[in-house]
N, C-alpha and C positions, 0 to 999 in steps of 0.2 A: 742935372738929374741923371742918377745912372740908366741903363737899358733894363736891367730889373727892376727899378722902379716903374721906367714907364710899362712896361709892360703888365707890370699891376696892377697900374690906372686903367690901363685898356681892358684888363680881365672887370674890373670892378664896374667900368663902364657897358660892360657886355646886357644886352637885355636879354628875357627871357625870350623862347622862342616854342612855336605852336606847330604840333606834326598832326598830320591825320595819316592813319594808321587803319588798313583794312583786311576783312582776310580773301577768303577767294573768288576771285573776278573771273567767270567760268560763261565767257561770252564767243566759245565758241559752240557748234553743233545747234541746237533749238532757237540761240539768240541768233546767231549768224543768219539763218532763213529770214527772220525777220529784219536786218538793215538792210542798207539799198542793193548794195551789191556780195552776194552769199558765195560759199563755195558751192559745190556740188551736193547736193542735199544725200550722197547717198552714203550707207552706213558700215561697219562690218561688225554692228554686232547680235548677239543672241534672238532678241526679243523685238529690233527694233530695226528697220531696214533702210529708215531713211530720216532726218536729221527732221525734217518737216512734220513728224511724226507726232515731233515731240514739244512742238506750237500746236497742234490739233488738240493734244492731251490739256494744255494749257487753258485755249478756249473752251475746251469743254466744261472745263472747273472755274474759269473767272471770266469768261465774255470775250467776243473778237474784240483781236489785236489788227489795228488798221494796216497793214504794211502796204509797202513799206515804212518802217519808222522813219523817224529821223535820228539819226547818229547822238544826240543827245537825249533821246527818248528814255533808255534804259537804265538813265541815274535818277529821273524822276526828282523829286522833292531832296534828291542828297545835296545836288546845285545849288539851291538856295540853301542849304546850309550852310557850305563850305563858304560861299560868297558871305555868309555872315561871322561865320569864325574866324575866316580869313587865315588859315592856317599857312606858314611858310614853305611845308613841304608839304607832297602829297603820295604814301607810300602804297602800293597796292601788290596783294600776290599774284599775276596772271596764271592764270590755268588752264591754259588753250595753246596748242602749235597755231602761227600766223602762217598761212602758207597754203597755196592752192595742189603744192604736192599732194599724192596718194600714195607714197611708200609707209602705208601705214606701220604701226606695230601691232601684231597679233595678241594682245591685252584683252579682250572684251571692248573695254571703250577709249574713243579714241574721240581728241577733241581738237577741233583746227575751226578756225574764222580765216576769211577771206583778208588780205594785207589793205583791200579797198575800205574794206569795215573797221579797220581799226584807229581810224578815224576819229570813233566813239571817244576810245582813250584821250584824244586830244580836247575832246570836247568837253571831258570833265579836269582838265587841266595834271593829268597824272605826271607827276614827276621819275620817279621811279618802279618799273613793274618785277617786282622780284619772280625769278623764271627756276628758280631749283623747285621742283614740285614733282611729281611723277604723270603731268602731264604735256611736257612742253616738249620733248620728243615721241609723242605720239607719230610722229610724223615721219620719224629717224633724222638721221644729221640735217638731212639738206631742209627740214621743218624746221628744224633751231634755225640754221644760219639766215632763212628768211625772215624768221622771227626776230632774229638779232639787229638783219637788215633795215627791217620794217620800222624800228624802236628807233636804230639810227635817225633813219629818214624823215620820224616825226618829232626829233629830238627828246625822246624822253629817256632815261638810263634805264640797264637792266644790270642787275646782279644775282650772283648765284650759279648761271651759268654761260659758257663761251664758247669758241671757236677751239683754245685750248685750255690746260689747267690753269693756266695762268691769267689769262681773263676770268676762267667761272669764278676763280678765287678771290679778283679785284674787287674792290669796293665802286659803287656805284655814289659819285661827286655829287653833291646839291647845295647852290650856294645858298645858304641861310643869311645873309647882309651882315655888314658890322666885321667883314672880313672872316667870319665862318662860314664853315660847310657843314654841311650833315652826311656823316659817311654809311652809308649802308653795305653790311654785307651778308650773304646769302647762303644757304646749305641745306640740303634734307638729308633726313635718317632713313635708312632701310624701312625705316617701321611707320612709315608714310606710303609703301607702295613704289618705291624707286630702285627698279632694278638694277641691279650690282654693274649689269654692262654700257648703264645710263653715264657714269663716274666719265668727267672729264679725265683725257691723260696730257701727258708732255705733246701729245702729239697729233689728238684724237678730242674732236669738240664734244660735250656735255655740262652736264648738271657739276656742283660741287657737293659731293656726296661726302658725311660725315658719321663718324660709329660714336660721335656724342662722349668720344673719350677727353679723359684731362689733356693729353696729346694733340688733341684736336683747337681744344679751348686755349690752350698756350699757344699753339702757330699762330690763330685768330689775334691772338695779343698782340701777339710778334709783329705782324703786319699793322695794326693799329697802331702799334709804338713810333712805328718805319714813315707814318704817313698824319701822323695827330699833329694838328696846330692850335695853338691858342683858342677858345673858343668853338672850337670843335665837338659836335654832337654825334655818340655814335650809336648804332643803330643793329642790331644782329638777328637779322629773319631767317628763322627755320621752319622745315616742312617736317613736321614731326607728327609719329601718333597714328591711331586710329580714326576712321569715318565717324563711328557713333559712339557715347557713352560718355561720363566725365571722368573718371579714372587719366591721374597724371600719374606718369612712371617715376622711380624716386631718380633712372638716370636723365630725364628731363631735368628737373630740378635741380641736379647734382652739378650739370652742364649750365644751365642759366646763372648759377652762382658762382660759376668760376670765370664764367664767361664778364661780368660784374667784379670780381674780384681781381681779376688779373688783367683781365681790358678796359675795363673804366666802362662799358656796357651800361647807355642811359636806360634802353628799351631792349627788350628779348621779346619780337615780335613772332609768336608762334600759329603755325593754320595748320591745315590737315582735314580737319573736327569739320563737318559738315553744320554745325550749329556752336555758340561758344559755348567755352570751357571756362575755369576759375581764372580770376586774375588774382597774381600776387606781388607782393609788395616788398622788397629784399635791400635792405640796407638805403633806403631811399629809391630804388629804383624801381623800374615796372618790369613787369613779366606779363606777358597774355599769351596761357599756356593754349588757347585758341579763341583767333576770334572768329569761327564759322563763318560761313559763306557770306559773301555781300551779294552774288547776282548768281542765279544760277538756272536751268529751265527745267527742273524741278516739278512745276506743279503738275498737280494730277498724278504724279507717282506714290503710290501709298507702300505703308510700309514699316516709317520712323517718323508717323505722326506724332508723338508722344514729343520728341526733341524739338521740333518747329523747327526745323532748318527754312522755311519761310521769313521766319523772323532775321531779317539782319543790323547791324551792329557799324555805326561810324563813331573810333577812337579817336578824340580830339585830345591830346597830351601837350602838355609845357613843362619845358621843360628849363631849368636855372643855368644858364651858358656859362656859368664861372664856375660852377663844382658836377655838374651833369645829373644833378639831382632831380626827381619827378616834384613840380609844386604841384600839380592838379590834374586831373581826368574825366574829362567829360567824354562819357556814351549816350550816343542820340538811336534809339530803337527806331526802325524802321524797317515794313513788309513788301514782299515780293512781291507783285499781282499782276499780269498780264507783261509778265517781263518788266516789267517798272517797278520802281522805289517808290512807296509811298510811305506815308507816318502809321506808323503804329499806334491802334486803341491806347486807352487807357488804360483798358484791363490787359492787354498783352506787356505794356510795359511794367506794371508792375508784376506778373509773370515775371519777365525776365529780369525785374531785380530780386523776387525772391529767390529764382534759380540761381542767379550769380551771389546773393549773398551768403545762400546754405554752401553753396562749391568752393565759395573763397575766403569764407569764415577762417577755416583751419590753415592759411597762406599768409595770413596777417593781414588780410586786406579787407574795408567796409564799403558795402554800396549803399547806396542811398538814393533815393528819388526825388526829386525838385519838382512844386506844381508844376512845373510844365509839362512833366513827363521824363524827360533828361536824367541819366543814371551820373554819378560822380562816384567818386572812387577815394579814397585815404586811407592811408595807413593805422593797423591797430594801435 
């Protein structure tokens, strides 16, 4: 038997494989106070003068929170999911400097968890935390490198951003069995809030900062081509977009399909959106042009009641390891409440299938609700 052949059999042999897919994990500042061991509770911005402030706002709208938690406290009811999905990877956007540094950045706000606390992360078994976002130098360099350090130390991957351009640019390795990986790589746009002197250089640690051009989408390929093995699942997280409002730009769009069409792109994993956006469905593959926040300390802030950024969103995807095709999409709704994850009503989940299926009608993509509550996902 030749080598093309067996290699074939091995493609044919390949099973499906199961990612969970999240958007932004913003467990520094209000959540920090509450695990065991916090940074310095104090603040530098506008309205809000110290990090504890904003667990006080929290009690006051859902009830004391006993703290210290416990470092698995803040996934709540998402554990016993994942333990039944049993998903291979587990992909998350963090949105917090790890780092007891104070060189802050003069932004407004600024978000850091203590390196003791992140902890957390290990306790809901994250594999990969994608770090290009416009808040993971809140902190300036020496915030990243801790951040970087910290991920090391508790072996979980990070992409998106590095020491130089040439890590922010690396893909972050996840071995999926059966002799694949799942490659993940990472980038935000301007239009995320990511200042222009965030941009990793040759020589200068940061973010992997992208203008969403076709230039941009072919290097992406370039590098997938340099590093794609049989069986291989890839994965392309950006920080794109605005905070509020459903409005996808047509250069998102433009960028997700080339990124699909010239990198073999299973998933185009997009955050930013403080609540989801549409998902759509592109030659077999997925797009979530936002899945809004999974953890964030939010409550008691009024404002953009109307969006439920309360409400968050766990992506369970499979995906076909011989053609990188999407078979199916399970979204399990669940709410924020005293810093924890719990299950979402009935009537908020159906809410947020009919919000996702008016947004992603016009994308090709249908949502549906299963008795359980469970939103699914198929192509028109």
């Amino acid at each position: 038997m030749s080598a093309i052949e067996d290699e074939g059999r091995a493609q044919q042999a390949l099973p499906s494989v199961k990612i969970f897919l999240c958007g932004d994990v913003m467990t520094g500042r209000g959540i920090d106070q509450v695990l065991p061991l916090p940074c310095a509770p104090q603040l530098h911005e506008q309205y809000m003068s110290l990090a504890t402030d904003y667990v006080s706002l929290a009690e006051r709208a859902h009830g004391t929170i006993a703290k210290p938690v416990d470092p698995a406290y803040i996934w709540g009811v998402s554990l016993e999911e994942m333990q039944r999905q049993e998903p291979a990877a587990r992909i998350v956007n963090l949105e917090t400097s790890i780092t007891h540094g104070d060189d802050f950045s003069p932004k407004g706000i600024n978000y850091r968890m203590s390196p003791e606390n992140a902890v957390c992360l290990t306790a809901a078994h994250i594999d990969c935390c994608v770090l290009a976002n416009n808040h993971v130098l809140d902190f300036g360099h020496a915030g990243l490198i801790d951040t970087l350090s910290t991920l090391k130390r508790l072996n979980i991957g990070a992409a998106g951003a590095g020491r130089d351009m040439a890590e922010a640019m690396s893909p972050a390795v996840v071995d999926i069995g059966g002799g694949g990986r799942l490659l993940i790589l990472g980038c935000a746009a301007r239009s995320s809030g990511v200042p222009l002197a965030w941009a990793a250089r040759r020589d200068k640690p940061g973010v992997s900062l992208s203008n969403l051009s076709d230039l941009d989408a072919d290097a992406i390929a370039d590098r997938v081509a340099k590093m794609r093995r049989p069986g291989d699942v890839v994965v392309v997280s950006i920080h794109w977009g605005s905070n509020w409002g459903y409005d996808v730009p047509d250069d998102h769009r433009r960028f997700a399909h080339r990124l699909i069409d010239k990198a073999g792109v299973s998933i185009v994993h997009g955050h930013s959106s403080h609540h989801p956006r549409a998902l759509e469905t592109y030659r077999n593959r997925l797009i979530l042009h936002g899945c809004g926040d999974f953890l964030n300390d939010y409550e008691g802030i009024r404002g953009y009641e109307r969006f439920r950024s309360d409400l968050s969103l766990m992506y369970f995807a499979t995906i076909d390891r011989r053609n990188g095709d999407l078979l199916c999409l399970e979204i399990v709704p669940l709410q924020i409440r005293r810093f924890q994850l719990i299950r979402a009503s009935r009537e908020d989940c159906s809410w947020l299938r009919d919000t996702l299926a008016r947004e992603s009608l016009r994308f090709g993509a249908h949502i549906d609700m299963t008795p359980c509550g469970t939103l699914t996902c198929r192509p028109m």
